[in-house]
N, C-alpha and C positions, 0 to 999 in steps of 0.2 A: 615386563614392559620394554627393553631391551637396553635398558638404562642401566650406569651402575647404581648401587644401592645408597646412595646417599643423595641423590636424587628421590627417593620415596623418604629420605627424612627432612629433607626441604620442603615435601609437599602437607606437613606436617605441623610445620611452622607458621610462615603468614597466611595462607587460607584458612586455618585451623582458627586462625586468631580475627580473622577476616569474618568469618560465618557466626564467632560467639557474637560480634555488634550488629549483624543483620540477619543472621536468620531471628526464625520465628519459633522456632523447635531447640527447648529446653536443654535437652541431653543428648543431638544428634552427634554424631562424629565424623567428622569427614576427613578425607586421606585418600592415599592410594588405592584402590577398588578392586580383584582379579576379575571380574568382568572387564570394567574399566579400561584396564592394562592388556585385555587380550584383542580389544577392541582399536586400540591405540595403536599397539604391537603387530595386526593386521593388516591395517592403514598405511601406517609410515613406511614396515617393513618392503612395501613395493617403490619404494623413491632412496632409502638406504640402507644401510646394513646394521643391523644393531650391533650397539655397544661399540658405534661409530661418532664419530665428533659431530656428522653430519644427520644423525640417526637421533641424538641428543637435542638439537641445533631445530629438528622440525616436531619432536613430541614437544618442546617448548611453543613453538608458533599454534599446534595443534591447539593446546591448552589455551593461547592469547585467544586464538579465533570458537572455543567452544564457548571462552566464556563471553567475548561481545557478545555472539547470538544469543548467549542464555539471556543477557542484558536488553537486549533489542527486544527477546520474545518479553521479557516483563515488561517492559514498559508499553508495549502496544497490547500487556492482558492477554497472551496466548497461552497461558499457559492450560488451557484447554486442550491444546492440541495433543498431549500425550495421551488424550481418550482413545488416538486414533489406535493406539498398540493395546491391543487385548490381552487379556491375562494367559490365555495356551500361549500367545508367540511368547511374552516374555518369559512364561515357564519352559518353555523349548526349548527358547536360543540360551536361558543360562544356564540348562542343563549340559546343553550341548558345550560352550563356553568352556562349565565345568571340566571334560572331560578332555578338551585342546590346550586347558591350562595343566591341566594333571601331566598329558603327552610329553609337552613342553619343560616339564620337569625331570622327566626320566633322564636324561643325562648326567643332571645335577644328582639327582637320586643313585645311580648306578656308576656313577664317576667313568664315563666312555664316552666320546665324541661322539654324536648325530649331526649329520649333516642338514643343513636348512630344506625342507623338505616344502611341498605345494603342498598335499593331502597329508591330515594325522593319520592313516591309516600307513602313508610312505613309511612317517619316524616312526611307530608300531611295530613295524615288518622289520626296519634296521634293527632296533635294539634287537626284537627276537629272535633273528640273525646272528647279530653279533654279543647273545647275552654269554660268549667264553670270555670276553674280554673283559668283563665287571669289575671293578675294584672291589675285593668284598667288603674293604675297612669301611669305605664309602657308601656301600649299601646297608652293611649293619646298622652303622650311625645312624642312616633314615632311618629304617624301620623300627630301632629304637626308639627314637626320640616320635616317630608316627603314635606309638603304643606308647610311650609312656604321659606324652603330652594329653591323651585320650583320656590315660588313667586318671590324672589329674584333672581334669574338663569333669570328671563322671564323680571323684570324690566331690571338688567344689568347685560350681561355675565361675567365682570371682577370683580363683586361686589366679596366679601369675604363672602358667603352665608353660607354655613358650619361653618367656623370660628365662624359667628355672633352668628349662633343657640347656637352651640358650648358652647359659652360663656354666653348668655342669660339662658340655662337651666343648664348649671352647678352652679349659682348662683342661682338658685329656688330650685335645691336639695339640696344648703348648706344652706339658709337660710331657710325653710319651715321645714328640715332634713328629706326627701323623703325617705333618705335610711331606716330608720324605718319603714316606710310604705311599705315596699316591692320593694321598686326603687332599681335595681341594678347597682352600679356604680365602678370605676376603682377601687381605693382603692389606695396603695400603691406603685406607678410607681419610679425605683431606678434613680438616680440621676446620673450626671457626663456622662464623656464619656466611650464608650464601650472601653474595657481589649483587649489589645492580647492573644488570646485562639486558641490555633489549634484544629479544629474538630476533635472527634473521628474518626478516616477512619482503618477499616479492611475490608479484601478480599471480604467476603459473605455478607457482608451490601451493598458491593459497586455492586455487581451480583445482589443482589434483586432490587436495586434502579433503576438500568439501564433503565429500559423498562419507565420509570417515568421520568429521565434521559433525553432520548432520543426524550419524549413527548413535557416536556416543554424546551428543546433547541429549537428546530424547532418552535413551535408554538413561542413561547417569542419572535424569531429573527423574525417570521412573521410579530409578531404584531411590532414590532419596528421597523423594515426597511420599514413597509407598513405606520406607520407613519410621519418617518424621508420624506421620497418620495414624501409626501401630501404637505408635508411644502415646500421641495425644490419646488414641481413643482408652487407653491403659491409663493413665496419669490423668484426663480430661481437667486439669489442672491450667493449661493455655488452648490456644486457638492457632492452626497452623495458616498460614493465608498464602497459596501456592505461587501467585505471583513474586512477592514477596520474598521466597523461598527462591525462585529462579535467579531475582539479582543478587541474592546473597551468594549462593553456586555462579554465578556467573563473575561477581566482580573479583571474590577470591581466586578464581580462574585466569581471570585478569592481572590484577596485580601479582598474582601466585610467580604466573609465564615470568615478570621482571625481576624473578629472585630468583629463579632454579627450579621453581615447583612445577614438578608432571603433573598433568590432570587427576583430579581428587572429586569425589563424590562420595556420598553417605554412606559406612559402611556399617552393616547390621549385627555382624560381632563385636564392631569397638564400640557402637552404640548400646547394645545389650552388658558389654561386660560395665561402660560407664554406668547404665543402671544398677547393676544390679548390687556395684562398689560404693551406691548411696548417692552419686550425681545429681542433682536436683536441679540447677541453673547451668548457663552457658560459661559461669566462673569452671567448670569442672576442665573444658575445653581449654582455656587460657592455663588454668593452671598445668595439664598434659605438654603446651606447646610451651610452656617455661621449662620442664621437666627436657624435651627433646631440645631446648637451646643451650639448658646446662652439659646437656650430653652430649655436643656437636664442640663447645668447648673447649670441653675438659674430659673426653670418655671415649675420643675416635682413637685413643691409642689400644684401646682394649681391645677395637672392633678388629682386629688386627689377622688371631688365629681364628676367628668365627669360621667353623665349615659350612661350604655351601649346601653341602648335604643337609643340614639341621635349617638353613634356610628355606630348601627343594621340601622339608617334610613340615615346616610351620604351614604353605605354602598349600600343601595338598590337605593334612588338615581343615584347614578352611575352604576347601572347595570341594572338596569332598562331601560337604552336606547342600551345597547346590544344587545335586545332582537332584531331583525330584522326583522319586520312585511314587510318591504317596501321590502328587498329585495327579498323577499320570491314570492311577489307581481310581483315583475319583472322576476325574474326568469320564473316564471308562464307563461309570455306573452312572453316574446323571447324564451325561450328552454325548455321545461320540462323536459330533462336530467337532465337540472344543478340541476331543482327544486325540481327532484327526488332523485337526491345526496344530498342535502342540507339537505326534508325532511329526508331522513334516517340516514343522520349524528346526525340530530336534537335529533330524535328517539334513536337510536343506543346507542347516551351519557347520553342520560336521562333513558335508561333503563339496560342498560349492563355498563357504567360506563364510563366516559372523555377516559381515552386511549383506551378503545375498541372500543369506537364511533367511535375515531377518526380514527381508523387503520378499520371497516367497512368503512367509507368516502371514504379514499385514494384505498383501493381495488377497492371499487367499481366504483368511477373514474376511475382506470384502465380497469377495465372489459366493462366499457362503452366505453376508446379511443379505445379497441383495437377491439370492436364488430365494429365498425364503422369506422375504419382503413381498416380493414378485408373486409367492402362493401361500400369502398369510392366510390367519385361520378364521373359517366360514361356518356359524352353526347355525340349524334349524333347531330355535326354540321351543318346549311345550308347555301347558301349564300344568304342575304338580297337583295331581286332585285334592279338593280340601283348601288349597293354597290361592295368593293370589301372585306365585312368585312365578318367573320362567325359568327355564335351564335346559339345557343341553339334550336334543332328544338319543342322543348316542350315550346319555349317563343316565341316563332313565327313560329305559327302554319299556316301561309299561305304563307309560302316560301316554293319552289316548290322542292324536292328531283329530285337530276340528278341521272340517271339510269347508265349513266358514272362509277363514286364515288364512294364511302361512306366516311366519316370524320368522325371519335371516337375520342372525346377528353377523359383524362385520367389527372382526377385532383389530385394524389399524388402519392407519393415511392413505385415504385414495387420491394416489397418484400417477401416474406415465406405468410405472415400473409395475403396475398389479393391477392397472384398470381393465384390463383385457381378460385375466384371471376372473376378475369380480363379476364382470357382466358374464360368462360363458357359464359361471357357478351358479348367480342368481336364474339365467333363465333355463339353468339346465333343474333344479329345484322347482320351477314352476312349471313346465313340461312334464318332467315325472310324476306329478298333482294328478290322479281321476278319481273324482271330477277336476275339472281347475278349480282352484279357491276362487273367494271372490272379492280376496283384497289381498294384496301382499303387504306385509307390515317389516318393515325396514328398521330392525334396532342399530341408530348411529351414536350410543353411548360412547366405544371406543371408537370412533371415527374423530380422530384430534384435529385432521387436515384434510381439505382437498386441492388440488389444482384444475387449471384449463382441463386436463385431458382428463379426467376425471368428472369433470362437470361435462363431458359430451356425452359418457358413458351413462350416468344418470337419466339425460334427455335421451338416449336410446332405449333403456329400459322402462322409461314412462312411455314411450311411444308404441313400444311395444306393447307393453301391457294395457294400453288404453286400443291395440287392437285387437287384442283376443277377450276384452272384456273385465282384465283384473284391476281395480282400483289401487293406486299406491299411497301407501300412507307411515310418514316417515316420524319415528319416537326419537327423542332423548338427544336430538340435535344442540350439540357445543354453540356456545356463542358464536367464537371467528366462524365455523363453519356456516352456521346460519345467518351471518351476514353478507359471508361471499355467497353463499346462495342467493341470497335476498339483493346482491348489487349486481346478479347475474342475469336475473330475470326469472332462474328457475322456480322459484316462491311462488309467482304471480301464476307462471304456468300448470303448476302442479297445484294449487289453490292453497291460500293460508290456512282453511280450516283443515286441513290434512296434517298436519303437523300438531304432535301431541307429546305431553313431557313424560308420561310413562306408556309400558307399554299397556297394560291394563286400561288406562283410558282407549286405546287405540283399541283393541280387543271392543269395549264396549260399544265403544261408535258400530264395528264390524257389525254385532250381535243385532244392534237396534236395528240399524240399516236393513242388515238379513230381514230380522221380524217384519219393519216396515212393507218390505218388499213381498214377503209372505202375505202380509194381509192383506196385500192390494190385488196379488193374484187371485186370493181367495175370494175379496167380493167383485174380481172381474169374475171367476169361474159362478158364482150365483148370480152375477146377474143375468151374466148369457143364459144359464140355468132358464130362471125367472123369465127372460125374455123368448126362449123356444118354446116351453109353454104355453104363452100367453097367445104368439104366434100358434100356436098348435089348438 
């Protein structure tokens, strides 16, 4: 995040302790996030330099200003709004995420200076470049403590795998004294507990951060209500209430900023390992943030020889399963929309930057509901012989079309956006008809909504079809919809008896009618009959 490290144990403390009396979720765990912190790190990094006083000075304001607005969106109930990010962008951009915080670590990892780069592909190319210059002691140490932390994760999930490394290679750098060898290690971590300090907050710091702001609110409440929701639906033991859950992430956010704490959101390994350690209540939380104020104490003289390299491999570790191969995989086989959202979110973050990724993602999400909104799905119904059901005449291609009929089902909201689609479909369906039918029957079961322009398109189709001869007769019409019809006037005009609650009723009116009209030709043709005749 670009912060020193005791800044992520302050964030630890009063939001941690913040969240156990208002959230809503049992055994969640919040803290320092690596999403979170690359998002933060992204943001600020364009106003100052990390591991700067001034660099410190705005992930603090960042954090006051993420959490008002989380405050602001609960109270006015928005917490709706994070519908608006789809599951490809979020699986994208943390994949992507993943692999800029991974980048990001390779210094620490390799113990050799990268220069602050725009594109991870720049620090990529440096280190590959310059991988003669390695510290090997510093590179061992990761990939040790990568593999053996694993090892431990894979014997037992609840085991303290981190911790152990943790402690095992801080005592190899203090006694062997690695730091002379080139091992980078913490150094001098301050003591006690964090000060009350009001962030620096003026006008045009707070205009630049927004957009950064506005990134990690959303995302952070994504990732934490998508975890709180995992659990409940696991435990179904509480009830999450997502507004709820905003001001708890928000007020922690708040008062977090007046104590030291960098922005914290729901993390899904300290939440999983507190389960799986027996956690049951938000006493588990209180009791963790007693644990880190014992340890700020009485325990920052330890943190002393900690190499940063075992920090760069805790670090990768967990983001390392970010990465989302599997979903990418599935995406692939049920949709390749989604898969093409996800790919370009992935792409997007990793070459244009986290919030531009992420704002390509959410676009193009939209541009995708609304291209396929615009040519929702249209079926001509038949009726299954034997049956009195309809279905799809592309799924049961050897049920017989009655020259009677036609049945257009119309699977969503006619509105602006597909009304054009809708009319050119139906009458292109009843042109194709020889003979023409002699009634078109309109299934509006899935028909939720209409609008204005969509009620014009209707009266063009009845006009139509009332000049080539086809009667329209509309099934299984919604309430709201058949009331704005009926405060439209179209009701009146298309006649109340036309409207029928299944299609089968509609169907039979058809039949009768036919027969009716049959038989009246019939004793027209005998009476003329009867009357040349008679004349004759």
């Amino acid at each position: 995040m670009g912060v020193p490290p005791i800044y992520g144990l302050y964030a630890c403390l009063i939001p941690l302790l913040l969240y156990a009396f208002f959230g809503t979720s049992r055994q969640l765990s919040i803290g320092p996030v690596a999403v979170t912190a690359i998002l933060v790190m992204s943001g600020v990094s364009q106003l100052a330099d990390p591991f700067t006083e001034k660099f410190v000075e705005l992930v603090l304001f960042m954090g006051f200003l993420i959490g008002v607005l989380q405050i602001v969106m609960s109270v006015l109930r928005m917490g709706f709004l994070v519908n608006l990010i789809s599951q490809p962008v979020i699986s994208g951009f943390i994949s992507a995420a993943a692999i800029i915080i991974i980048v990001s670590q390779l210094d620490q990892g390799l113990g050799i200076t990268i220069p602050d780069f725009k594109y991870t592909h720049q620090t990529i190319w440096y280190a590959i470049s310059h991988f003669a210059e390695v510290n090997w002691i510093t590179l061992g140490i990761c990939l040790c403590s990568i593999v053996t932390i694993n090892v431990l994760k894979k014997w037992k999930r609840s085991f303290p795998g981190a911790l152990t490394v943790l402690v095992i290679t801080t005592s190899i750098a203090y006694i062997f004294d690695l730091n002379a060898k080139g091992l980078a290690i913490i150094k001098d971590v301050p003591s006690g507990l964090p000060s009350f300090s009001i962030p620096n907050m003026d006008y045009d710091t707070m205009v630049a951060l927004i957009p950064s702001v506005l990134t990690v609110t959303f995302i952070g409440y994504v990732g934490s209500i998508g975890i709180a929701k995992s659990i409940e639906m696991k435990k179904r033991d509480h009830i999450i209430r997502p507004n709820q859950e905003l001001f708890a992430l928000g007020i922690a956010k708040v008062i977090g900023a007046f104590f030291q704490a960098v922005p914290s959101s729901g993390s899904y390994s300290r939440t999983a390992i507190n389960d799986e350690a027996g956690g049951k209540t938000t006493v588990s939380s209180i009791i963790a943030a007693l644990m880190v104020m014992f340890s700020l104490l009485f325990l920052t003289s330890f943190f002393y020889y900690i190499p940063k390299a075992v920090l760069a491999a805790i670090i990768l570790v967990s983001v390392f399963g970010l990465i989302n191969f599997s979903e990418a995989k599935y995406l692939f086989r049920l949709r390749r929309r989604d898969f093409i959202v996800m790919i370009i979110t992935f792409l997007g973050t990793l070459i244009f930057g986290v919030e531009n990724g992420i704002f390509i993602g959410v676009i193009l999400s939209f541009v995708f509901l609304q291209y396929y909104s615009a040519r929702p799905h249209i079926a001509e119904l038949v009726n299954i012989p034997g049956t009195k059901y309809y279905r799809n005449i592309n799924r049961f291609p050897d049920a017989i079309q009655s020259e009677v009929y036609l049945i257009i089902r119309f699977d969503n909201q006619l509105y602006f956006g597909n009304s054009s689609y809708f009319k050119d479909t139906i009458l292109a369906y009843v042109s194709n008809r020889k003979p023409l039918p002699e009634f078109l029957i309109l299934d509006n079961t899935n028909m939720h909504d209409i609008d204005s322009t969509g009620l014009h398109v209707l009266d063009d189709i009845q006009q139509y079809l009332d000049g080539i001869g086809v009667q329209l007769l509309m099934v299984g019409t919604i309430g709201p919809v058949r009331d704005f019809l009926k405060r439209s006037g179209f009701t009146d005009r298309l006649g109340a008896t036309y409207y029928y609650l299944t299609i089968s009723d509609a169907v039979d009116h058809a039949e009768n009618q036919t027969a009716k009209h049959k038989e009246i030709q019939e004793e027209a043709v005998q009476f003329n009959t009867k009357r040349k005749s008679f004349l004759d």
